[in-house]
DRENMARVEX-271578 format. One record per residue (C-alpha): residue in three letters; x negated, y negated, z. Coordinates in steps of 0.5 Angstrom, whole numbers, plus 500, padded with zeros to 3 digits. Each point is the difference from the previous one (the first is absolute). Layout:
# residues N
alaXYZ
...
//
This chain:
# residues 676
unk757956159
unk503492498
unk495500494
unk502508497
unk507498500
unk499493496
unk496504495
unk505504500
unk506496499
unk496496494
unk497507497
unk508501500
unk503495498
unk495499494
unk502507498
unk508498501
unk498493495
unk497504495
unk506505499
unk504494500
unk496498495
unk500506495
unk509501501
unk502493500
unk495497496
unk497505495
unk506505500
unk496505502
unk501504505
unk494504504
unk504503506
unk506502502
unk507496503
unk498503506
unk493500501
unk500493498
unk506500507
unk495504505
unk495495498
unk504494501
unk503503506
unk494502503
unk497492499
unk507497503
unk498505507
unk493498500
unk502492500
unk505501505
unk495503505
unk495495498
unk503493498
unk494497500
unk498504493
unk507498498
unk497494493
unk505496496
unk498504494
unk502507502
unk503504496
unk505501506
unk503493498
unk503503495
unk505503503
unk502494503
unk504499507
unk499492501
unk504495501
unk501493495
unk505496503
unk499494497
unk496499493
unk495495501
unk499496493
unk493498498
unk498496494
unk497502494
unk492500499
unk501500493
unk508498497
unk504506498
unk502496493
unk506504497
unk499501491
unk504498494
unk504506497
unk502500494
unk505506496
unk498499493
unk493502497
unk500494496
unk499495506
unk494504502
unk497499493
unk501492502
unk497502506
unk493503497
unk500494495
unk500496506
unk494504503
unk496500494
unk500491498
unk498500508
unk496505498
unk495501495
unk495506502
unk502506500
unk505503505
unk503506504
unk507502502
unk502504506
unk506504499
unk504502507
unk507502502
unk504496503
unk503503507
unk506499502
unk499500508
unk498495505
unk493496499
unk494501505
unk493496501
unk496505505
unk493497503
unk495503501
unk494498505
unk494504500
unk504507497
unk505499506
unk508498498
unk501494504
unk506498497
unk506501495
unk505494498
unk506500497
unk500496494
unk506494503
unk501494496
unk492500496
unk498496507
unk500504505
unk503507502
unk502504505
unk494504504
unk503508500
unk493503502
unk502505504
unk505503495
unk495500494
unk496504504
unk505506500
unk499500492
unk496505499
unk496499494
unk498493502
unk492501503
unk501498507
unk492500499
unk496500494
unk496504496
unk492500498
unk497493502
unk500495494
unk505496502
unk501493502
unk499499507
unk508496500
unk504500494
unk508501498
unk503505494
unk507500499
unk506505497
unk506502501
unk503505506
unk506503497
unk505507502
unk498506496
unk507502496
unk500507504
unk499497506
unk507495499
unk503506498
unk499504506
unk502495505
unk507499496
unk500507500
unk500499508
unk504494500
unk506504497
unk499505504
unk501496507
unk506495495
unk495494501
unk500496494
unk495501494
unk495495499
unk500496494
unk494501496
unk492502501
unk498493500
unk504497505
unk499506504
unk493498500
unk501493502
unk504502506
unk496506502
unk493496500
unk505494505
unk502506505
unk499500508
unk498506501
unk493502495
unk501508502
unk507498496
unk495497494
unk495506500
unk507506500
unk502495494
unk494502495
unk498494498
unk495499494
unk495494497
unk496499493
unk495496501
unk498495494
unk497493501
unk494498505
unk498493501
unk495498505
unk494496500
unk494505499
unk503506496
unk495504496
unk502498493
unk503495496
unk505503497
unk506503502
unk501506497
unk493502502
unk502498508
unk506503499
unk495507498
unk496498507
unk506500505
unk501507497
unk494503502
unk501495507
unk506506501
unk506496497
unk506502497
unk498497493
unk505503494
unk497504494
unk504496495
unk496494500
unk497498494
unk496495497
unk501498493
unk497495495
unk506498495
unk507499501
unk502506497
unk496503505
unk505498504
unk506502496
unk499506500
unk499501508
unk507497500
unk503505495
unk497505504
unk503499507
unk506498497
unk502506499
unk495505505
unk503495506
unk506505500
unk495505503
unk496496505
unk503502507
unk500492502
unk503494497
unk497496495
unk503494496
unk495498496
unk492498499
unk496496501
unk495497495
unk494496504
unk493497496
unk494504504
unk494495501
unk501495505
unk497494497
unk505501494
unk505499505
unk498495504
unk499497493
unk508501498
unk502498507
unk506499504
unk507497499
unk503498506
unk503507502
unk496505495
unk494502497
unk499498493
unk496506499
unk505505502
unk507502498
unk505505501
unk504504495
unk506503502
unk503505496
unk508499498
unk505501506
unk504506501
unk509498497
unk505504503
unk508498498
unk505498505
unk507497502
unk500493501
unk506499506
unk499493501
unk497493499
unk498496507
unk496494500
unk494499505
unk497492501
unk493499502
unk496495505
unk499495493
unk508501500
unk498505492
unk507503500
unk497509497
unk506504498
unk500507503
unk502506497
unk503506504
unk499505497
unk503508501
unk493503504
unk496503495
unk493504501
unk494495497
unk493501500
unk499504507
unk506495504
unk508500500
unk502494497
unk507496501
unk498492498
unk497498494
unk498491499
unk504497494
unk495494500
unk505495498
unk506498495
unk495500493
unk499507502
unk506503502
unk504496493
unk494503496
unk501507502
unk508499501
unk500504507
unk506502502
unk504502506
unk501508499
unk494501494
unk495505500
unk493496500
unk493502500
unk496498506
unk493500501
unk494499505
unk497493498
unk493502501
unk502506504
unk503496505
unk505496499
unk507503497
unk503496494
unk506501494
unk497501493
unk505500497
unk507503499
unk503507497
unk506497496
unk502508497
unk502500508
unk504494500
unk507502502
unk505498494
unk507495500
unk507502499
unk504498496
unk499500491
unk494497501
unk495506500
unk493496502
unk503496504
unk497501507
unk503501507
unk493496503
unk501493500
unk494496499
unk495497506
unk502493503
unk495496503
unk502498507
unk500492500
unk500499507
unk495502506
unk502507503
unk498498507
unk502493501
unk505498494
unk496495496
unk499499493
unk495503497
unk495496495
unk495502495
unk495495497
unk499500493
unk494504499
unk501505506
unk502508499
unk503499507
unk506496503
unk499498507
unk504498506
unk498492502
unk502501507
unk494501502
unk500497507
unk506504502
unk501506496
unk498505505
unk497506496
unk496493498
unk498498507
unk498506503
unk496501494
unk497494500
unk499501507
unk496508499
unk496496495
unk497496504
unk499504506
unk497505495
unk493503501
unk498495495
unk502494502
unk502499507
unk498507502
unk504500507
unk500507501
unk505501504
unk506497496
unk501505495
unk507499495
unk505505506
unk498494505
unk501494496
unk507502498
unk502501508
unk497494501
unk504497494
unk507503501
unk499498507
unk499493498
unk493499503
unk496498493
unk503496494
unk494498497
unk492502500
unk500494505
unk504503505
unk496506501
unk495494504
unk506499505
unk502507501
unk500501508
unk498506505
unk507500504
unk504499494
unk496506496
unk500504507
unk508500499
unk499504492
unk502507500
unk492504500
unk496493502
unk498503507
unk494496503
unk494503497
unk504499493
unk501493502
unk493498501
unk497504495
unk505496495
unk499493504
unk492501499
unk500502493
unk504493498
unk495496505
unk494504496
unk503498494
unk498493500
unk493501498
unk501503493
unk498495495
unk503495496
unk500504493
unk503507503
unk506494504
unk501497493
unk500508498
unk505502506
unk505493499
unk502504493
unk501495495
unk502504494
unk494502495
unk496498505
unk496506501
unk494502504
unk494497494
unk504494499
unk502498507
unk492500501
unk499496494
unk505495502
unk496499508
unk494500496
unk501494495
unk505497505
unk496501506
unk507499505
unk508501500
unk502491498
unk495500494
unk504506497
unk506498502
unk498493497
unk497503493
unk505498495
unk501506494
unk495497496
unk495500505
unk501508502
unk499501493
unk493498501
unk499506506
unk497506495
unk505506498
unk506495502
unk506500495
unk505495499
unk505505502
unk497500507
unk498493501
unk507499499
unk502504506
unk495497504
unk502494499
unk508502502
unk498503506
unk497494503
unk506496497
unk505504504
unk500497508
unk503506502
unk493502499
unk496495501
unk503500508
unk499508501
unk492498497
unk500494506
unk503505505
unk494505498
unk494494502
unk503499505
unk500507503
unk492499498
unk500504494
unk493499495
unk503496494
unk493496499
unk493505497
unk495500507
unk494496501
unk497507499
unk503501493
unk499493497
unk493499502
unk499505493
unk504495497
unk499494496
unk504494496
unk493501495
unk504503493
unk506496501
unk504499494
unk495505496
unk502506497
unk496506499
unk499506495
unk496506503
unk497505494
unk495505500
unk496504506
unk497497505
unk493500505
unk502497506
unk508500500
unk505505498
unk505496496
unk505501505
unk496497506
unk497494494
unk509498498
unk501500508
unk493495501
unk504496495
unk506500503
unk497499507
unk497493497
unk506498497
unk499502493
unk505504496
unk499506496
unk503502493
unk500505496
unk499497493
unk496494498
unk503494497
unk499492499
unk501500508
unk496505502
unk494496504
unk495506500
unk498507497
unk496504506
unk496505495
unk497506503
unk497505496
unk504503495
unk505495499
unk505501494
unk497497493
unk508498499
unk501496506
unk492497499
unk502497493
unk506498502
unk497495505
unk495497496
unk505498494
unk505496506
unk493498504
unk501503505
unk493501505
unk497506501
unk497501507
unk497506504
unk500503506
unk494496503
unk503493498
unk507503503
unk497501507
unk497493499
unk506497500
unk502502505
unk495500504
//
């Protein structure tokens, strides 16, 4: 009997799947809404009599009903690095030139859309989804497994079986237009308020609670990059054709090309037929195809130089600018704001807009009372682009062009704490120097360190910090060591729990690495690259305190601008105290056993230049030895260049330049005996 119902849950759910499959995937219907509904009904009956039969890739968990209290966070096997966007055609005809002096075979674009949703990596282990993350911070994302599994065009189990045993594809789930109309629709009926745009109803719906709320929502996703270690070709598009057949959701619009013209045209294309898709695109997105002409090409820190995106020109709409208010940020940069008379832009209602800076609003002669024209800076980030002079009100009086607008002054004195304001020569923002005490500074520097990034203290987010600050708990990073049970308790929301998830979170905090603590200290330009420059070429925090200006400019990608800034940071006693209070509370500010045994005084006082392609390193991991052993890495040859690293395909210009200064020519193998 036990065995006749499993088959018959199995037989069942195939045939649920593979009508799934033909409406969701294909667009292809075979049977009806409610004949679909009695198969379904009938397989949710048969689980609940037979739970033992109830599997993880049912259809059933499409209907969902479980439960996500909290979203576990999960590292990323492969980072999610984000693209490089360009909005001009001739920066992507830079970019093909940059391909083709790396590359001199022949080559292929894949042209893609860019979807405007929330991004997905998927994994698979023998055809089974096992788990679904959010993109987060590139590192790590959220695990939101339960509510992926509700979206009915991704394959809980998939098709055929010449798939990898474990791989991950990703893409990006988004809300159809239809399906964001219907639940405004609703919304308006029960008077709640609308829901701003597709994509943000994405990302709020794909975080709900409740996953039985995301499979009512409707939900979508496009597939389009696999990535594993055993994928069936060697290049992506033809992958891309393999996850096709495996059951996914692979969009028809991607093609290859061998030009970029070819690429042209696919952006005229959609330019124009997007306004008929029924899901949102800001652009495309241009990859080169085999994978080793990418690992050719490499990485930068934050994107592949074999990709790039292009998003198409930002939709403008004109406006009442009522006011101007200034905001100052955690590195005291003062942004004027625009308050704007709320406009429709794009898919969102728009009430504030950036001015940027005082050259800005000097150049575009914003007034208070003009009709300006706003845009979305990459369809996100709303911004005045100009000003309709034809609608500035107009003077009394004889003159008959005077105006009754008087021109933008720029405030002199901080709007938060009354200090004047600076601005040194070559900088496009003034700032406010009270860094120390200025309290949008304070507590920003304070969110800054507890980010995810830097300190990562979980529990201590900016609503937290600024209850501890107003209540006069924490003044300074240093104070976040010192905080106190019995005094944490007496703020309005800490109960117990709260209070030692807190506590637990600044205790575990102590183990984060030297080069994310010096990140986490925000000193200005200190970035998350640099930071670990730094910790590498100095190996703890007195030798960078100690380093001079011309000392710092020895450290590769360090600039005088930045050198300056390190130097007054640590000349500052004030931050020199809030630094000793943090060793004390037993923070890393020196690199581990474990992270100096890779590294080395070897190459120190070298400088390198790495050119060409590589067999045993990518250049990436060849500069990062360099740096590990104490060398520096430059980006062009001169008479103090110590070495060239030449892989294959090294650049004739950069060879004969280095043998008219004398400069030595190395290889690959004479690199790695050095260091060895």
């Amino acid at each position: 009997m036990s065995e006749s119902v499993e088959h018959k849950i199995k037989e069942l759910s195939k045939i649920i799947e593979e009508h799934n499959y033909n409406y969701y995937v294909l667009s292809a219907p075979t049977i009806s809404d409610f004949d679909f509904d009695k198969l379904l009904e009938e397989l949710i009956q048969l689980e609940k009599e037979h739970p033992q039969f109830a599997f993880p890739d049912s259809p059933t968990q499409r209907v969902g009903g479980q439960i996500t209290k909290d979203f576990i966070t999960v590292k990323h096997k492969y980072p999610m690095l984000s693209l490089g966007n360009t909005y001009s055609e001739e920066e992507l005809k830079d970019f093909d030139d940059r391909v083709r002096k790396t590359i001199t075979e022949p080559f292929e674009y894949v042209c893609e859309l860019k979807y405007d949703g929330v991004a997905i990596g998927l994994t698979y282990k023998n055809g089974k989804l096992v788990q679904a993350l959010t993109r987060g911070d590139g590192e790590q994302g959220d695990d939101v497994t339960t509510n992926v599994k509700t979206i009915k065009s991704i394959p809980l189990t998939l098709r055929g079986t010449n798939f990898p045993d474990e791989f991950e594809i990703r893409g990006e789930i988004f809300m159809p237009r239809s399906s964001f109309d219907e639940i405004n629709r609703e919304r308006e009926e029960i008077g709640d308020a609308l829901l701003a745009n597709p994509r943000n109803a994405a990302s709020g719906t794909l975080k709900m609670q409740d996953s039985a709320v995301v499979a009512k929502r409707n939900l979508d996703c496009y597939l389009y990059f696999v990535l594993g270690e055993n994928l069936p070709h060697q290049s992506h598009y033809e992958n891309l054709l393999a996850a096709k057949s495996w059951g996914f959701k692979v969009p028809d619009s991607v093609i290859k090309v061998n030009s970029i013209e070819g690429v042209f045209n696919f952006i005229s294309k959609w330019d124009i037929e997007r306004e008929h898709l029924q899901f949102d695109i800001d652009g495309v997105v241009l990859k080169v195809n085999a994978y080793d002409q990418q690992k050719t090409l490499g990485f930068t820190a934050k994107s592949p130089r074999w990709a790039i995106a292009y998003k198409f020109k930002a939709q403008r709409v004109a406006t009442l600018l009522e006011s101007i208010s200034y905001q100052v940020g955690r590195t005291g940069a003062i942004t004027p704001v625009a308050n704007l008379k709320p406009v429709l832009l794009a898919g969102t209602t728009v009430k504030r807009a950036s001015l940027h800076n005082a050259d800005i609003i000097e150049k575009l002669d914003v007034r208070v009372g003009d009709t300006v024209f706003v845009e979305k800076g990459g369809e996100i980030i709303p911004k005045i682009i100009g000003v309709d002079e034809s609608k500035r009100p107009v003077g009394g009086g004889n003159d008959l062009f005077a105006t009754a607008l008087p021109p933008t002054k720029y405030i002199t004195h901080c709007p938060e704490c009354g200090t004047e304001l600076v601005r040194s020569e070559g900088e496009a923002n003034h700032y406010c120097p009270n860094e120390l005490e200025c309290p949008p500074q304070v507590k920003g520097r304070m969110e800054h360190f507890v980010s995810r990034k830097a300190m990562d203290i979980d529990s201590m987010g900016a609503e937290t910090i600024a209850l501890f600050y107003d209540a006069g708990l924490v003044k300074t990073i240093a104070d976040i060591y010192v905080l106190k049970k019995e005094d944490v308790l007496k703020l309005e929301r800490m109960a117990e729990k709260s209070a030692n998830n807190l506590l637990a979170g600044i205790e575990a905090s102590k183990q984060i690495t030297f080069e994310r603590v010096l990140y986490a200290i925000g000193i200005r330009h200190i970035g998350e690259t640099t930071a670990k420059k730094l910790a590498y070429y100095f190996k703890n925090i007195d030798a960078l305190a100690a380093a001079s200006v011309e000392e710092l400019l020895e450290v590769g990608d360090i600039g005088e601008k930045t050198a300056q800034t390190i130097v007054a940071y640590f000349a500052d006693s004030r931050n020199v105290e809030i630094i000793t209070r943090l060793k004390q509370a037993g923070l890393q500010f020196q690199l581990s056993d474990e992270q100096l045994t890779n590294t080395s005084d070897k190459l120190k006082d070298l400088s390198f230049v790495v050119s060409g392609v590589f067999s045993k390193f990518s250049r990436d991991d060849l500069k990062k030895a360099i740096e590990q052993n104490g060398g520096k890495n430059v980006g062009s040859i001169s008479g103090k260049t110590s070495y060239v690293i030449a892989g294959d395909n090294m650049g004739p210009e950069k060879l004969k330049k280095a043998e008219k200064l004398g400069v030595k020519i190395i290889s690959e193998d004479d690199f790695i005996t050095m260091i060895n």
